[in-house]
C-alpha positions as CSV (number, residue, x, y, z in Angstrom):
1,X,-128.0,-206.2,145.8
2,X,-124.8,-206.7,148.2
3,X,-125.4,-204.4,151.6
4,X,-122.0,-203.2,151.5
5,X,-119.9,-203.0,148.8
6,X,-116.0,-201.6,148.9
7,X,-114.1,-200.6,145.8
8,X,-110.2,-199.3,145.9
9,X,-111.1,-197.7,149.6
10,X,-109.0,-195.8,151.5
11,X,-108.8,-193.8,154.8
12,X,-105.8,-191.5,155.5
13,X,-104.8,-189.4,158.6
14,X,-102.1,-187.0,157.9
15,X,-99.4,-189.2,156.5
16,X,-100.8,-192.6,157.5
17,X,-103.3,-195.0,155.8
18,X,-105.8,-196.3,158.6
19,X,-107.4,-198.1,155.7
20,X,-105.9,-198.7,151.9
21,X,-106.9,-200.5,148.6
22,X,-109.9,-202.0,150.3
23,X,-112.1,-204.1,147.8
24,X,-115.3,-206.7,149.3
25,X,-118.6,-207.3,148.9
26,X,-120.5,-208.2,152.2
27,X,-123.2,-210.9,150.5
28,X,-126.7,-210.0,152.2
29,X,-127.6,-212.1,155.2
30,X,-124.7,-213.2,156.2
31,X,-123.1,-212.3,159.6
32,X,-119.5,-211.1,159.0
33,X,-116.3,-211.6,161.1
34,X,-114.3,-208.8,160.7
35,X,-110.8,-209.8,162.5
36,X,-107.2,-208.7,162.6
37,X,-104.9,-207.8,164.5
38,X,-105.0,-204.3,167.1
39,X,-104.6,-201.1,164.2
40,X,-105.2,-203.1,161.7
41,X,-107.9,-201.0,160.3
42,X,-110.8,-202.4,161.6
43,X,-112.7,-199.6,163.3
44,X,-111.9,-197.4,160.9
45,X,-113.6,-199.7,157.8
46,X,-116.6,-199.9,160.2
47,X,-116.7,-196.4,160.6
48,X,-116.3,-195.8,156.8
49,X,-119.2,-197.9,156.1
50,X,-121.7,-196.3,158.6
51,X,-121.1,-192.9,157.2
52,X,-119.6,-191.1,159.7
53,X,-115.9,-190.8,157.9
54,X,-115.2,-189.8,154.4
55,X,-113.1,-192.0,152.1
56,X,-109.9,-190.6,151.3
57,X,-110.0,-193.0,148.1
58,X,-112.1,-195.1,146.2
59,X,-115.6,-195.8,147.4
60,X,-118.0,-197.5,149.6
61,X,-121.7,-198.2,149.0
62,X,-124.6,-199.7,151.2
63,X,-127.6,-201.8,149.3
64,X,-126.1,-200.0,145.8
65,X,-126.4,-196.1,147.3
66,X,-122.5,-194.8,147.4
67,X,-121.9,-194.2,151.6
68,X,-121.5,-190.3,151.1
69,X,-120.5,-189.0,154.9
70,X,-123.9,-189.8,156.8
71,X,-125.2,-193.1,157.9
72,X,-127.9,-195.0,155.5
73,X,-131.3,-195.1,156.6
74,X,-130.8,-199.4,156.6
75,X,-127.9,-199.2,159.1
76,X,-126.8,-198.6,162.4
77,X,-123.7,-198.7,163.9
78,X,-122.7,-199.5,167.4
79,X,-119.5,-197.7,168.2
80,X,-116.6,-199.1,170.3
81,X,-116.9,-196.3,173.0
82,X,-121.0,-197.0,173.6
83,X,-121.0,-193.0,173.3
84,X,-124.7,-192.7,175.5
85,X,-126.2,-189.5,177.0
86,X,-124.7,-190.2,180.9
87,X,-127.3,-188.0,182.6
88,X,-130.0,-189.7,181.1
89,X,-132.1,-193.2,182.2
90,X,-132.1,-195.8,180.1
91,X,-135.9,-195.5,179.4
92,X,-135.3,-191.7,178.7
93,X,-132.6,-192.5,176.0
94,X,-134.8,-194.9,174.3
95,X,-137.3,-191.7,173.7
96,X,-134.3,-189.8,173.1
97,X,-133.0,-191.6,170.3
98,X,-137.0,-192.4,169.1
99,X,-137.5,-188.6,168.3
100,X,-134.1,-188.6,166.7
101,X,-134.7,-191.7,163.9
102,X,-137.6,-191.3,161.3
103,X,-137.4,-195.0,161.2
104,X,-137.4,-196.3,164.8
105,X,-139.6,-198.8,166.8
106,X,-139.4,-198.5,170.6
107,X,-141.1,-202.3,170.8
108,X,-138.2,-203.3,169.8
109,X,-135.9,-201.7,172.1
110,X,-138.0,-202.7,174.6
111,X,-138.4,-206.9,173.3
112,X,-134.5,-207.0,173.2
113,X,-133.8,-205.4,176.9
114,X,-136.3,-207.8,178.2
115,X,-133.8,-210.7,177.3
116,X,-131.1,-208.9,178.7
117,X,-130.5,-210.4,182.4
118,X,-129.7,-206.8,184.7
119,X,-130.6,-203.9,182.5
120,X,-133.0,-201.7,184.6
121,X,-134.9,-199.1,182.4
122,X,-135.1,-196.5,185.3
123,X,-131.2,-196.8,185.8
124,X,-129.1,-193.6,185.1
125,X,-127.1,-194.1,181.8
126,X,-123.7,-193.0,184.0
127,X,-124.5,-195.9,186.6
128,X,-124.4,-198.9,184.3
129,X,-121.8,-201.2,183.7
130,X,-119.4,-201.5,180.3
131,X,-121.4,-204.5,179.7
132,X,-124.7,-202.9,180.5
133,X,-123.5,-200.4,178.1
134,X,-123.0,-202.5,175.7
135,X,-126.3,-204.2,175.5
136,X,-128.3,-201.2,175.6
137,X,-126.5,-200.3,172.8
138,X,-127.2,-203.1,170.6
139,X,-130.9,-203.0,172.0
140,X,-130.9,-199.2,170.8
141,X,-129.0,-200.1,167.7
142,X,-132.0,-202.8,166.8
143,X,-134.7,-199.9,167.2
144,X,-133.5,-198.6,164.1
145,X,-134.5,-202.1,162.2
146,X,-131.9,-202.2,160.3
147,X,-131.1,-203.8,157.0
148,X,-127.2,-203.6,157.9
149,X,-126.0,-204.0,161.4
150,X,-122.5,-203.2,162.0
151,X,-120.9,-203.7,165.6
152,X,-117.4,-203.2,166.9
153,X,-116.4,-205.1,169.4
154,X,-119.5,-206.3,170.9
155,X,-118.5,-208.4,173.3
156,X,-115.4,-207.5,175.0
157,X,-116.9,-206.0,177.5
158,X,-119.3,-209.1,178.3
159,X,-119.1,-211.6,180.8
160,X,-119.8,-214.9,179.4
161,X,-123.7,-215.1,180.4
162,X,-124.4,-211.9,178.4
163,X,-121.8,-212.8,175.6
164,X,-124.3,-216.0,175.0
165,X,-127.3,-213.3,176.1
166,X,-126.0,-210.7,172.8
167,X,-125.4,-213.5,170.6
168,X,-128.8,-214.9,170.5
169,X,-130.5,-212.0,170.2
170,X,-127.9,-211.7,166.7
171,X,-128.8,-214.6,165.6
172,X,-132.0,-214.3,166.2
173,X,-131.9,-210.9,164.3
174,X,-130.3,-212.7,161.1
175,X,-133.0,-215.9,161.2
176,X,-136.4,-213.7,161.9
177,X,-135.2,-210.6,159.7
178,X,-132.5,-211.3,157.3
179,X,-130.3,-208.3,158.8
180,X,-126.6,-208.8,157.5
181,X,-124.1,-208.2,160.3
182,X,-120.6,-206.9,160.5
183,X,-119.0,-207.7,163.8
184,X,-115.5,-207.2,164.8
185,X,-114.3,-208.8,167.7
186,X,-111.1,-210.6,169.1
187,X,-113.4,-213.6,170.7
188,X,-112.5,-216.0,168.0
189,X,-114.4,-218.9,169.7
190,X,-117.4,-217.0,170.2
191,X,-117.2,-215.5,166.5
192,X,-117.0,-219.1,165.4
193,X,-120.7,-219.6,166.4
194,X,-122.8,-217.0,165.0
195,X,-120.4,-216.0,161.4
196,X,-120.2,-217.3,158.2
197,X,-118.2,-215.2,156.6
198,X,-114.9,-213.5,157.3
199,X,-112.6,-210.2,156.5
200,X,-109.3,-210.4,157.7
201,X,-107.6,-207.3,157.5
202,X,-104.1,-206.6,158.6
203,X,-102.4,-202.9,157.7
204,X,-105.3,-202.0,156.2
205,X,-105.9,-204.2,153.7
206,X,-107.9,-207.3,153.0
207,X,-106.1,-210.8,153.4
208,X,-108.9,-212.9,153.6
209,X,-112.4,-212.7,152.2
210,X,-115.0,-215.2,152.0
211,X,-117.5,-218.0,153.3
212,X,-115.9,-219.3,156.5
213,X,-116.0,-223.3,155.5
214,X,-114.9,-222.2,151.5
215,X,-111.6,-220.2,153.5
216,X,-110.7,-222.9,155.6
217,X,-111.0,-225.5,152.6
218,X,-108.6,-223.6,151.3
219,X,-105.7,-223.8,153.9
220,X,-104.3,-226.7,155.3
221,X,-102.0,-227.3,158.7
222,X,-99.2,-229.6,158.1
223,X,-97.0,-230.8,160.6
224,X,-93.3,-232.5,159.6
225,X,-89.9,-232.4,159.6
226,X,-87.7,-229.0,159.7
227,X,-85.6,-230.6,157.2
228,X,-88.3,-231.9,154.7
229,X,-89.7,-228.1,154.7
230,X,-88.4,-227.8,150.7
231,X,-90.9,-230.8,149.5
232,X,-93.9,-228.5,150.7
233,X,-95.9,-226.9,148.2
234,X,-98.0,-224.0,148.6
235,X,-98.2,-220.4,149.6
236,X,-96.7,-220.3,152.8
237,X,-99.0,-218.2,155.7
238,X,-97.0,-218.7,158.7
239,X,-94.9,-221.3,160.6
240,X,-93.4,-222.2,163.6
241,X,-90.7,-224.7,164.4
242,X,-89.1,-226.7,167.0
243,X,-85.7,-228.6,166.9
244,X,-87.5,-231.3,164.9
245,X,-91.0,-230.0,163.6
246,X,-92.4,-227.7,161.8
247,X,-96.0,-226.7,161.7
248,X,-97.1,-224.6,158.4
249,X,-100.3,-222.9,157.3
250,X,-100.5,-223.3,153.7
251,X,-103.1,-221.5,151.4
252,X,-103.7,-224.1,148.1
253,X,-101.6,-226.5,149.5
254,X,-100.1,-229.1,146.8
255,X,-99.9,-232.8,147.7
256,X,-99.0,-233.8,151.2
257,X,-95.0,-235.2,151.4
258,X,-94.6,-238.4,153.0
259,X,-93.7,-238.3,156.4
260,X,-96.0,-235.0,156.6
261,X,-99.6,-235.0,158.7
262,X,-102.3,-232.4,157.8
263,X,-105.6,-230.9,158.8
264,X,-107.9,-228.3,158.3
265,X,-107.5,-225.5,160.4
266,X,-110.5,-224.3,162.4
267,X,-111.1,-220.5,162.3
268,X,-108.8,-219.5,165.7
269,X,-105.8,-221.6,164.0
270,X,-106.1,-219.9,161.0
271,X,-106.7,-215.9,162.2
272,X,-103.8,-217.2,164.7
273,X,-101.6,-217.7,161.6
274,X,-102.3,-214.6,159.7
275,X,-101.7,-212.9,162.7
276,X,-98.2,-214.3,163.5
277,X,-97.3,-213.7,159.8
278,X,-98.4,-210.0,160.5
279,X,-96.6,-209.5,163.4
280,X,-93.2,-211.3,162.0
281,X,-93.7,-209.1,159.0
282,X,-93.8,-205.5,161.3
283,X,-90.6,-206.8,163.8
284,X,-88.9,-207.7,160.1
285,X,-89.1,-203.8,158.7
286,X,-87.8,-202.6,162.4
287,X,-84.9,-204.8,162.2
288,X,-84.1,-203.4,159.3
């Protein structure tokens, strides 16, 4: 049974679609880039899958239960704004947020903090840094032991000893319980490490779903003459061009023209290009 499951979903605020016509299945195990580019719907999907907005349409379900306005037992969620009592110690939220969860294990919280370099347990919630933050979140998030971990943005507030720090304690997570995890993040480098699959969204909607290594099988870079564009076959992504080259992004790219050099794209090259196609799409509907 897939942990989370979208059919046909939607989310819409007054007249616009944060999320529309979103359809996945999130395979259990796996740890999940979710990428796109800055309102493309990413928080919004996150927050529809934890339970704490409604779908306008369609429908979302964790571990085959329909996602029904409240989060699922199996998950927790670690929001983008870290939200944290201020006035509280960090040891004090930890029994805070024990008494709140039927399911909760303060060993837990306590194992991952230890691995965190500069979290101090008696520290004031309001005196912490946003990367401090950050990782007492995800230690809190684990005390749940959940089946379904989603995180946005994770690790933009990390410098790069506690971005390594977070991602080994997720990886260790996946290998020693199985927990599936949803993480969005702009840190395409770092994502590139610890995911193996990937939801692109853009507007929205989903424009890429899948294993990581089947996705990038399926596009190719190819790099050739402007004028020797026509012989190229394939569904066109994105391209730029100088004076004399052009470099495409091809999804189920045909036969490679003579005179044309190609490669596999790794995954910042090819969020890059979905990306650029995004944004050439928006400045082409205010042009017009």
């Amino acid at each position: 049974m897939n942990p989370l499951t979208a059919t046909a979903a939607g989310k819409r605020y007054r007249s616009r679609w944060a999320v529309r016509d979103c359809s996945f299945s999130v395979p259990e195990g796996k740890v999940v880039a979710l990428v796109g580019p800055n309102g493309a719907g990413k928080s919004t999907l996150l927050r529809l899958a934890a339970g704490l907005v409604r779908p306008t349409t369609g429908e979302l379900t964790v571990f085959g239960t329909p996602v029904r306005g409240r989060i699922h037992p199996d998950v927790s969620f670690l929001a983008q704004d870290r939200s944290l009592h201020r006035d509280l110690t960090v040891r004090e939220q930890v029994r805070f947020c024990a008494a709140m969860n039927d399911r909760w294990s303060t060993d837990r919280v306590h194992e991952v903090l230890g691995l965190l370099a500069g979290v101090d347990p008696e520290a004031k919630i309001r005196t912490l840094s946003s990367g401090a933050l950050t990782q007492v979140g995800l230690a809190l998030a684990l005390g749940r032991l959940p089946r379904l971990l989603l995180l946005d943005e994770p690790l933009s507030d990390l410098d790069p000893l506690a971005r390594d720090e977070t991602l080994r304690i997720v990886m260790t997570e996946v290998a020693d319980r199985g927990t599936t995890v949803v993480m969005s993040s702009h840190l395409l480098t770092d994502l590139r490490e610890v995911c193996d699959h990937i939801l692109l969204v853009d507007e929205g909607r989903v424009e890429v779903e899948g294993d990581i290594d089947e996705v990038l099988a399926r596009h190719r870079v190819l790099a050739g003459p402007v004028t020797g564009e026509s012989a190229v076959e394939g569904t066109l992504v994105s391209a730029t061009r100088t004076q004399r080259q052009s470099t495409l992004l091809l999804r189920d790219a045909g036969p490679v023209p003579q005179g044309w050099a190609e490669a596999e794209p790794d995954l910042e090259s090819l969020v890059m290009g979905y990306l650029r196609a995004s944004r050439e799409r928006r400045a082409a509907r205010n042009r017009d």
